[in-house]
C-alpha positions as CSV (number, residue, x, y, z in Angstrom):
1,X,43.9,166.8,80.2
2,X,41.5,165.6,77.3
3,X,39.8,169.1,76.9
4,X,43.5,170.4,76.6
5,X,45.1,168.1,74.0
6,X,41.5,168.6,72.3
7,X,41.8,172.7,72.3
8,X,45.5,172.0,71.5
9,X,43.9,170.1,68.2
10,X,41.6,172.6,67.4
11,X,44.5,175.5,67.6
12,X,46.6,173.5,65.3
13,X,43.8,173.0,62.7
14,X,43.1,176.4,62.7
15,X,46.7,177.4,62.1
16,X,47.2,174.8,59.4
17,X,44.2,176.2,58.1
18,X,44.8,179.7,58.1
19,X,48.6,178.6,56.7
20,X,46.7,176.8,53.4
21,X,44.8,179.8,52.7
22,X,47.8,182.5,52.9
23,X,47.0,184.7,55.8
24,X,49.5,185.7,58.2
25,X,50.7,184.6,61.8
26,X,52.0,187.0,64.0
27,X,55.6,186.6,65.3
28,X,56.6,189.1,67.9
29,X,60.4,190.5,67.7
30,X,62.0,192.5,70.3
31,X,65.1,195.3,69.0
32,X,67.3,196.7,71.7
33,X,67.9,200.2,70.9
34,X,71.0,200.5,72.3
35,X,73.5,197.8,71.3
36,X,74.1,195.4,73.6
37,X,77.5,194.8,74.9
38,X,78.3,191.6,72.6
39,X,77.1,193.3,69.7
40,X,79.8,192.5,66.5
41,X,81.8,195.6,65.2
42,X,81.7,195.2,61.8
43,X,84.1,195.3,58.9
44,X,82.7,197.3,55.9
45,X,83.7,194.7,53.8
46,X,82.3,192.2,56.1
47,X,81.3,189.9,52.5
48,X,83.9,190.0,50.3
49,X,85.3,187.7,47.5
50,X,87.4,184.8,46.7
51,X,88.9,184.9,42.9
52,X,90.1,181.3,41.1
53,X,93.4,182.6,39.8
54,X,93.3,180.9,36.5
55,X,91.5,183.3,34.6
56,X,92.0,186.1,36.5
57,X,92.9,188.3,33.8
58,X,88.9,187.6,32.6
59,X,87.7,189.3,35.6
60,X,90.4,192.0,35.2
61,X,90.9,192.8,31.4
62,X,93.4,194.6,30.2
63,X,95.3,197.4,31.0
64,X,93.4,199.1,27.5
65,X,90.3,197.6,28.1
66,X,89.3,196.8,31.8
67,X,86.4,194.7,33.2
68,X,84.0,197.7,33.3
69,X,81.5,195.4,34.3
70,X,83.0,193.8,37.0
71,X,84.2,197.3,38.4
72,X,80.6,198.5,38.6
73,X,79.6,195.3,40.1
74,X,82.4,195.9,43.0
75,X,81.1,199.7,43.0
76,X,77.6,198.7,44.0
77,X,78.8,197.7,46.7
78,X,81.5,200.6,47.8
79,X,78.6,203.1,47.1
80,X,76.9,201.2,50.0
81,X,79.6,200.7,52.8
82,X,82.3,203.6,51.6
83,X,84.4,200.5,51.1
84,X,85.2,198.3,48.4
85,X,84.9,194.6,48.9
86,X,88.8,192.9,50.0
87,X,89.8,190.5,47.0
88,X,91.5,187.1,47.6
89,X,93.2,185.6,44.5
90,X,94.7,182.2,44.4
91,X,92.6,179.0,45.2
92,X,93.3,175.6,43.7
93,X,95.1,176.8,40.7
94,X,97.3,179.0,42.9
95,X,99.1,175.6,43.5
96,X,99.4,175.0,39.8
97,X,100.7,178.4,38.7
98,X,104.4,179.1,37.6
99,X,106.6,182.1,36.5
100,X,107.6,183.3,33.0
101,X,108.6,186.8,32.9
102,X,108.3,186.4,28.7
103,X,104.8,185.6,29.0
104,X,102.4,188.7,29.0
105,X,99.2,188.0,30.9
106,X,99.0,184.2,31.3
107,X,99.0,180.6,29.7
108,X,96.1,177.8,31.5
109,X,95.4,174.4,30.3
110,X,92.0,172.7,31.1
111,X,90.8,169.9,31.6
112,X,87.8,168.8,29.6
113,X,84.3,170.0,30.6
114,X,82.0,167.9,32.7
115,X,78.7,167.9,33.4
116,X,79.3,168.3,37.3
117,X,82.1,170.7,36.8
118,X,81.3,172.7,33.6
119,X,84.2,175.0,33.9
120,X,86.9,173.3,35.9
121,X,90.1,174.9,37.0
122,X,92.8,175.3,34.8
123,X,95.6,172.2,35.8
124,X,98.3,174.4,34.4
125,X,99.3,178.1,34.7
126,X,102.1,180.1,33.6
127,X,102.0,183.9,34.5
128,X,104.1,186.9,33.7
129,X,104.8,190.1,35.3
130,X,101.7,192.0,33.5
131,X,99.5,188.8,35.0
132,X,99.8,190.0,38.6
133,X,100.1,194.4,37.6
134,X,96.3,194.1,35.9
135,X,95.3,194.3,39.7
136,X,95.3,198.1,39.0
137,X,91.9,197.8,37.5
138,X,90.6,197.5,40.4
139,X,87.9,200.2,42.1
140,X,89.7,202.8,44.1
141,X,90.5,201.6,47.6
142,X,90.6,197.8,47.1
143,X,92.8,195.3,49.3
144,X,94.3,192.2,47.5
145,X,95.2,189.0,48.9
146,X,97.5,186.6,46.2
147,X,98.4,183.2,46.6
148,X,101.8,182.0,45.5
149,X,102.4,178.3,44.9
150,X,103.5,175.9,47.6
151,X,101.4,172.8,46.2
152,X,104.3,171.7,43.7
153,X,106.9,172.3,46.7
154,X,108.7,174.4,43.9
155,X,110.2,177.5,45.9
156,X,111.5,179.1,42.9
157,X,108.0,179.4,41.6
158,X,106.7,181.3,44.4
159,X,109.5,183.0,45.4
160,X,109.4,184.4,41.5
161,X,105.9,184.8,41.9
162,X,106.3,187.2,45.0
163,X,108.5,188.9,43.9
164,X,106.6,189.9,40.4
165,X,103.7,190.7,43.0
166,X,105.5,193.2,45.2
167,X,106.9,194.8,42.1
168,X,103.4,194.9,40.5
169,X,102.0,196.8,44.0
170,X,105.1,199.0,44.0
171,X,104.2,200.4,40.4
172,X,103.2,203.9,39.8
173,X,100.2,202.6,38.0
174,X,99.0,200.5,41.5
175,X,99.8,203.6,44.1
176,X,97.6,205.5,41.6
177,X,94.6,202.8,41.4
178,X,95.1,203.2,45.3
179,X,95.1,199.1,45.4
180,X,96.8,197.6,48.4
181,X,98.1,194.2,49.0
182,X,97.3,193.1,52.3
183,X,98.5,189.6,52.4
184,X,100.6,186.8,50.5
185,X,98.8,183.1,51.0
186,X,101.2,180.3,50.6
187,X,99.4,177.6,49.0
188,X,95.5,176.4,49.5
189,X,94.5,174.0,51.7
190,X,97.9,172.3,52.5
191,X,95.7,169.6,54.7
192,X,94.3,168.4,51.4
193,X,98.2,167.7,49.7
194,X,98.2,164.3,51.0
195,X,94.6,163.6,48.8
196,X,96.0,165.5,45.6
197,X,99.5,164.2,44.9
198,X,101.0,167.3,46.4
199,X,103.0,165.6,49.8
200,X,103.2,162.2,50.7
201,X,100.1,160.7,52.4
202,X,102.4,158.7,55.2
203,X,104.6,161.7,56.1
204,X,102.1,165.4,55.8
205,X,101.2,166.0,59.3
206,X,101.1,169.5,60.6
207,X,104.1,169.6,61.8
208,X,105.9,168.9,58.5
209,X,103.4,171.6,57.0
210,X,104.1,174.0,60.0
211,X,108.6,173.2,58.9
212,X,107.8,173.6,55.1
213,X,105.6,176.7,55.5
214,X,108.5,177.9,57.5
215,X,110.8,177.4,54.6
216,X,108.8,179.3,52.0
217,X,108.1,182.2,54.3
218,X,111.1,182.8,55.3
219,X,112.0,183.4,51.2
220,X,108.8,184.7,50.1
221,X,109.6,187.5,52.8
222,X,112.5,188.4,50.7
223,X,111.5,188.1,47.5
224,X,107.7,190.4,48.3
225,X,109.4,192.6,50.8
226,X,107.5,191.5,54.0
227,X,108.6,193.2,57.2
228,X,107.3,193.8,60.9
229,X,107.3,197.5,59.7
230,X,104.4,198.6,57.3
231,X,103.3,196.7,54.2
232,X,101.9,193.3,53.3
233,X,102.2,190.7,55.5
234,X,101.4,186.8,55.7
235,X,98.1,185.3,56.1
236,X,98.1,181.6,57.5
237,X,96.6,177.9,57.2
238,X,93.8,178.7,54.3
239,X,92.8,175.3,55.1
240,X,89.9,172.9,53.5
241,X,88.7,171.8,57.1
242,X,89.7,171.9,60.4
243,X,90.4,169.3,62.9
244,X,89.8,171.8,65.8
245,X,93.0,169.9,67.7
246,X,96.1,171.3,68.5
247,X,97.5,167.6,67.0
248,X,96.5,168.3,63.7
249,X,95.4,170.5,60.3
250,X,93.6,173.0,62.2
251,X,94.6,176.8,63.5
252,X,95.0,175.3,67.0
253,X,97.0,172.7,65.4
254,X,99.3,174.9,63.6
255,X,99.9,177.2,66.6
256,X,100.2,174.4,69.1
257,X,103.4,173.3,66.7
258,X,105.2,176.6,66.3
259,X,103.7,178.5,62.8
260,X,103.8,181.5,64.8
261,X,107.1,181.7,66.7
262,X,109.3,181.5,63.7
263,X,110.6,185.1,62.2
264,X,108.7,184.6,59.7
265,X,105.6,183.5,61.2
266,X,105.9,186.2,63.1
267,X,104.6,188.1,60.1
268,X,101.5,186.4,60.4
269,X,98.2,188.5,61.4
270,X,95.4,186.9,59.9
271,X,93.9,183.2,59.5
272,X,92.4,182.1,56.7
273,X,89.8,179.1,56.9
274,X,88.0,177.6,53.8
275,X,84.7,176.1,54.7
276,X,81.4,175.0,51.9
277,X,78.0,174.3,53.5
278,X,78.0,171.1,51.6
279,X,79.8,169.7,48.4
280,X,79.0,169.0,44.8
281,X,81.8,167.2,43.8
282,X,80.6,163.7,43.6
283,X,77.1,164.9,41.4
284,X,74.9,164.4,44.7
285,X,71.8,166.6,44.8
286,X,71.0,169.1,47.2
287,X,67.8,170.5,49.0
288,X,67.4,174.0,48.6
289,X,65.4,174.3,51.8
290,X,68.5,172.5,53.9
291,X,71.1,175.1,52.5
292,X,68.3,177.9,54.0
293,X,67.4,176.7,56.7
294,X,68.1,179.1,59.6
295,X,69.4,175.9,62.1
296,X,71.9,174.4,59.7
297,X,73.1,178.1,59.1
298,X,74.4,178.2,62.9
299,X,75.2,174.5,63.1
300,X,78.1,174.9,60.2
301,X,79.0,177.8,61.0
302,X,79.3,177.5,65.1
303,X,81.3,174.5,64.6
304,X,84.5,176.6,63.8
305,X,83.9,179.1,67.3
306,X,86.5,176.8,69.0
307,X,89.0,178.0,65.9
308,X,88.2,181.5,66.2
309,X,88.3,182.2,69.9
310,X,92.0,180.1,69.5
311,X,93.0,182.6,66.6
312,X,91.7,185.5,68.5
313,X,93.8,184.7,71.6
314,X,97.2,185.1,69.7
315,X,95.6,188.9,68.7
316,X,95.2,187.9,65.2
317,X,92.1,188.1,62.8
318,X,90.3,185.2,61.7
319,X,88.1,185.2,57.9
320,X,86.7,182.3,55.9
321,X,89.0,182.9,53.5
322,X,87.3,180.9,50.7
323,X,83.6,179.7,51.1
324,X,80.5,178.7,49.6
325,X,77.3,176.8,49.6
326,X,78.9,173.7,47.6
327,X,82.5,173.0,46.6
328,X,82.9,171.9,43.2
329,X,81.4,175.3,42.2
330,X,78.2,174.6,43.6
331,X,75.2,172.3,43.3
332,X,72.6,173.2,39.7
333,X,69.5,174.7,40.7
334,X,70.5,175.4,44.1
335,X,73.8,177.0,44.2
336,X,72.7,180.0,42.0
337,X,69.0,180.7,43.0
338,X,67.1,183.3,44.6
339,X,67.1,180.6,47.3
340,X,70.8,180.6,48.0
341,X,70.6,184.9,48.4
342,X,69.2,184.1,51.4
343,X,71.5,181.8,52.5
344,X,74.4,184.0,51.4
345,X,72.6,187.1,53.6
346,X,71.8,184.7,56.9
347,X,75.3,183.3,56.6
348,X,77.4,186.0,56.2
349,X,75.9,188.4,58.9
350,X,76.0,184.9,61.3
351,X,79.3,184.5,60.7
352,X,79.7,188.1,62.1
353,X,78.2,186.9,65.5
354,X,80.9,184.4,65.7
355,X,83.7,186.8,65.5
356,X,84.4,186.1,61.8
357,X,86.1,189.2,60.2
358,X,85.5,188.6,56.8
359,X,83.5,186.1,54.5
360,X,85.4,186.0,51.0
361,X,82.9,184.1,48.7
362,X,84.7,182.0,46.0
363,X,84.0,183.0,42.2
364,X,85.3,181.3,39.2
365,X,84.5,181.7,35.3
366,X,81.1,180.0,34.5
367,X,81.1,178.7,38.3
368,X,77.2,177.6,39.7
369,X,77.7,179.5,43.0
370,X,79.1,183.0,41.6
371,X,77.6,186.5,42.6
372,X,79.2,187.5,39.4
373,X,79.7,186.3,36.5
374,X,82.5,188.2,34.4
375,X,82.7,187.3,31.4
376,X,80.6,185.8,28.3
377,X,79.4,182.2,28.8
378,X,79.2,179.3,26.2
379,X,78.4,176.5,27.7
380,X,75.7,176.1,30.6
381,X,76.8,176.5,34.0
382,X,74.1,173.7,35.3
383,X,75.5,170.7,33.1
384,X,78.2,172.3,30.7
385,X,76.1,171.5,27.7
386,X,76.5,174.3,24.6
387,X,74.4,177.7,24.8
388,X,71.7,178.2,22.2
389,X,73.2,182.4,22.4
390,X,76.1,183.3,24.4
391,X,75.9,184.3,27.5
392,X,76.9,187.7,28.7
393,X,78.5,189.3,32.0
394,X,75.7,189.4,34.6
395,X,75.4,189.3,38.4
396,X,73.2,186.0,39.8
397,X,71.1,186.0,42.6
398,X,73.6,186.0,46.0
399,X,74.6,189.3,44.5
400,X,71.6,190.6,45.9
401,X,72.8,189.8,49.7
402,X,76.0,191.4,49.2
403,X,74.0,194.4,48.4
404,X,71.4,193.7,51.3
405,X,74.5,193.1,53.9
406,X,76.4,196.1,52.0
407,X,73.2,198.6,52.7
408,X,72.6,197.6,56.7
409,X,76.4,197.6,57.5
410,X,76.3,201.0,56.2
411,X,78.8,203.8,55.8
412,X,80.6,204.7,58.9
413,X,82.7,201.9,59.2
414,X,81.9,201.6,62.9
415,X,78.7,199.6,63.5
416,X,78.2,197.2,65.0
417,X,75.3,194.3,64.9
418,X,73.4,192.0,66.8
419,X,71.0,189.2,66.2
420,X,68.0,189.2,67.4
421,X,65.9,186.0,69.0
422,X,63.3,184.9,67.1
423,X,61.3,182.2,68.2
424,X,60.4,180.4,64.5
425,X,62.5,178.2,62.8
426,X,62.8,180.0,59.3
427,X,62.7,183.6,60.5
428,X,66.0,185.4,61.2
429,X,67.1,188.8,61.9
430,X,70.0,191.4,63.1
431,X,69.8,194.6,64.5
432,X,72.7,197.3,63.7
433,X,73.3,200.1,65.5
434,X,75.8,203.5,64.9
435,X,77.3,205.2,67.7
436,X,75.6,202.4,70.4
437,X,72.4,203.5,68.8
438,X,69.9,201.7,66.9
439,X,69.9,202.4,63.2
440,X,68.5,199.3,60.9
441,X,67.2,195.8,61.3
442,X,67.6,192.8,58.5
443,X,64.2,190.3,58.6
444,X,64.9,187.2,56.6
445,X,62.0,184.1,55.8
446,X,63.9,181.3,54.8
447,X,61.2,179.1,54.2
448,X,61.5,178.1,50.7
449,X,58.6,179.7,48.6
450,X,59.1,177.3,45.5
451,X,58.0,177.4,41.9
452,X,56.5,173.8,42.3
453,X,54.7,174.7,45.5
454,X,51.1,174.4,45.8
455,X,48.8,176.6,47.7
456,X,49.0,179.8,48.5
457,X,52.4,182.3,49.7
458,X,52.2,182.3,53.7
459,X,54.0,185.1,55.6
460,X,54.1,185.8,58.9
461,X,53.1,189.3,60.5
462,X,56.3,190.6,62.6
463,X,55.2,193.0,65.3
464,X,58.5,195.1,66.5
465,X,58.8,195.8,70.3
466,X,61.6,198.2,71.6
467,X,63.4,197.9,74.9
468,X,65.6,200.4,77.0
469,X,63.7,203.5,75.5
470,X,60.8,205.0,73.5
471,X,60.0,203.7,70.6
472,X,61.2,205.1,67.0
473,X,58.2,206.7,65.2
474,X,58.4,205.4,61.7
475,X,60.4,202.9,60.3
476,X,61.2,202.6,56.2
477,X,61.1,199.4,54.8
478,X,62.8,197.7,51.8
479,X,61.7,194.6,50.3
480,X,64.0,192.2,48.0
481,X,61.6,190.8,45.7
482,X,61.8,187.3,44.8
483,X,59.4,184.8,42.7
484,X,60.2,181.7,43.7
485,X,63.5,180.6,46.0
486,X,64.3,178.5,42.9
487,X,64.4,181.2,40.2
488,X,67.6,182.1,38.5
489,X,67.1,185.8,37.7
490,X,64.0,188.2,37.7
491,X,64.8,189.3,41.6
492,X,64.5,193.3,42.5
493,X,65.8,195.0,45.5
494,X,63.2,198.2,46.0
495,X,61.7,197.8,43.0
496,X,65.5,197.8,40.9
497,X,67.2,195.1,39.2
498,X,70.8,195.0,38.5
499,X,70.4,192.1,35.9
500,X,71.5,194.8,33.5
501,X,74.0,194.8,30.7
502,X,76.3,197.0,33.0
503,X,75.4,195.8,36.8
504,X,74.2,199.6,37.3
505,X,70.7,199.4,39.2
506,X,67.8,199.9,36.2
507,X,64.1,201.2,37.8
508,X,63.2,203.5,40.8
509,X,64.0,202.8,44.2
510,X,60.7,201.6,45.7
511,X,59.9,202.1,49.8
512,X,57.2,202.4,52.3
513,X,57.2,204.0,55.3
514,X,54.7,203.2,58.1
515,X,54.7,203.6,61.7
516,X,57.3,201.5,63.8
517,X,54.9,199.2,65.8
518,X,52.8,198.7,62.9
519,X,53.1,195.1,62.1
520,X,55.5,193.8,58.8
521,X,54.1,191.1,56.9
522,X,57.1,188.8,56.0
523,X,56.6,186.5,52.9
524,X,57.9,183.1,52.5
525,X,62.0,183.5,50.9
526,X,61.4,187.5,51.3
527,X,63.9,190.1,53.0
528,X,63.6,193.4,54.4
529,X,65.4,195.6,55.6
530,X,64.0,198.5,58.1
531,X,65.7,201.6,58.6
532,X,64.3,203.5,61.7
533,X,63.6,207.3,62.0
């Protein structure tokens, strides 16, 4: 036993050893080539986006002048899957938006700046008619989820605001734009009213959501036009959390005390759930390392499998309607870091496995956590102090996964995807397949490659296996190229950046092709994605 634990202590110094100086370990991975039967089918626009509704018009334009930028950033993206990301607009100021058919566009008021919220949501907003039409700016093919107010418990508000949305979507202009509405939300995270003045603390229980949701429906129904029969219908709860009881705020809680059986709930046939990885909101500072980190990835995201197997069972769809790495618009120096691209890839294509349909990631003006940044900044997004220049539309480093997912999903709107089981701790991967066959493999190294580390970049040396036939005989590999996991910009996805004035890729694609059981050196924070031939 002594010459064991004393061979056990030489292996380990060797390995720490060979760790300090760079070289790499080998990690054996095993792809199925023909997809298992509990592989995920996956949506195209499996990561999709969450707008804040306040400045909507920002990410929109103008019915002259539209958010070229934004468009191309949303193009990116349909060029990869053959379809254009769903959009979601609403969120916290959906609850503080009313209706003015004299106003064009809109009116917000702001609270002042802080330094843990440097662009905070508007606390007042008053829309007209041409607010909710500039949706036909939109790339070809896009599907819209709005919010209407149920917050202020003022049904003339959203039953104004419906309507104005069903008239925008019946316009010439929208059928043209080919831009669909999907779905009206009514109100954001209802199980939060009793916290933010909304409802009264003593009396908000599900049930009295489940009676008042009820109420709305059944006029918002009228006023947008919502029938069993073609067209938009309702998606429900777009709750903060989840209780995962059937006794309260929780899609089992919700169901359990009727939202479903009532004519208009009826007209329900998706679930919304919001959910952040951590929050921001008191000024606390986060690891970049725990927001990686392949295990708290499947922790936070398992914990709602309870919710989605419940959804599932009454045939309807489940997404995380609104999500994020931090709430309050993310944490500085975490939030919007090469870093947190590998979260966004890990944890959207997770979510997948869980039977999550959709992963809407929330973006607001100036927020931390955005894949996309809109429009021109003048304050810093890390502490709202004032910009030296301004700061103009660009795309921040998660936008990079939504490329990477975008790319593996691929085209035919039909794959499906797997992960695979890898025995390290930082080291992640999915297979995807087309037509039961495999096609493409995602690797991702979480472990946090940081601009204050010392030593020397470690990787690991994956050596692919394939079971249930013969092998494929090349594979081509793309890398996404990344500094440091805390960098802010400078990332390329083979060999291009789309940190450009326009969010069109700049530089040539950049590949290498080698033979399918050679092994793949994975870097610390590196992804890559192998297409098989």
């Amino acid at each position: 036993m002594l010459a064991l634990l004393a061979s056990l202590s030489v292996l380990s110094a060797q390995l720490t050893a060979a760790s300090a100086q760079g070289t790499s370990a080998a990690l054996p991975v095993s792809l199925p080539l023909s997809a298992p039967s509990s592989a995920a089918t996956l949506n195209p626009d499996l990561l999709s986006f969450s707008i804040e509704q306040d400045l909507w018009t920002e990410w929109a334009g103008t019915t002259s002048s539209p958010n070229t930028f934004f468009q191309n950033a949303l193009g990116n993206l349909a060029q990869r899957t053959g379809q254009t990301p769903w959009i979601r607009i609403g969120a916290d100021s959906e609850d503080h938006t009313n209706f003015n058919a004299a106003i064009q566009g809109s009116e917000d008021l702001f609270p002042a700046p802080t330094t843990t919220v440097p662009y905070p949501e508007a606390s007042s907003i008053v829309v007209g008619d041409n607010f909710y039409s500039l949706a036909s700016n939109l790339p070809k093919g896009t599907r819209v989820i709005w919010g209407v107010n149920f917050g202020q418990n003022n049904l003339t508000a959203a039953f104004l605001e419906a309507r104005s949305i069903m008239n925008a979507f019946k316009s010439s202009a929208m059928r043209e734009a080919d831009v669909t509405l999907e779905f009206i939300e009514i109100g954001n995270e209802a199980d939060l009213y009793s916290n933010n003045g909304f409802r009264n603390p003593s009396t908000w229980t599900i049930q009295e959501y489940v009676k008042e949701w009820t109420n709305f429906a059944e006029n918002v129904s009228v006023a947008a036009g919502i029938t069993s029969g073609s067209g938009p219908k309702f998606i429900g709860a777009a709750f903060a959390g989840s209780s995962h009881s059937t006794s309260s705020f929780s899609p089992q809680g919700a169901i359990a005390n009727g939202l479903l059986t009532s004519a208009p709930g009826k007209l329900i046939t998706a679930i919304s759930q919001h959910h952040y990885s951590g929050s921001f909101c008191s000024g606390n500072g986060a690891l970049l390392q725990d927001l990686m980190t392949k295990a708290n990835i499947r922790s936070n995201v398992s914990s709602f499998s309870p919710d989605v197997v419940a959804v599932k069972a009454q045939g309807l769809d489940y997404v995380f309607g609104e999500t994020n790495s931090f709430s309050c618009h993310g944490a500085p120096n975490v939030s919007n870091t090469a870093g947190a691209a590998l979260w966004t890839l890990d944890y959207t294509l997770f979510s997948s496995q869980v039977g999550i349909s959709r992963v809407h990631f929330h973006e607001g003006v100036g927020y931390k956590y955005n894949l996309i940044q809109p429009a021109t900044l003048t304050r810093s997004i890390l502490d709202g102090s004032p910009l030296s220049q301004p700061l103009t539309p660009h795309v921040q480093p998660q936008y990079y996964a939504a490329l990477i997912a975008a790319e593996a999903i691929g085209t035919t709107g039909s794959s499906t995807a797997t992960e695979l089981t890898i025995d390290n701790d930082f080291v992640s991967g999915y297979a995807f397949f087309e037509g039961g066959m495999l096609k493409r493999a995602v690797l991702i190294n979480s472990q946090a490659f940081l601009s204050t580390s010392t030593g020397p970049r470690t990787a690991v040396n994956v050596d692919l296996t394939f079971t249930g036939g013969s092998a494929p005989k090349t594979v081509q590999i793309k890398r996404l190229k990344i500094n440091h996991a805390d960098d802010a910009s400078g990332l390329q996805w083979a060999g291009q950046t789309f940190e450009t004035s326009d969010a069109k890729p700049s530089g040539q694609i950049s590949t290498q092709t080698q033979s399918a059981t050679s092994a793949i050196e994975l870097s610390e924070t590196e992804v890559v994605l192998l297409a098989f031939q």
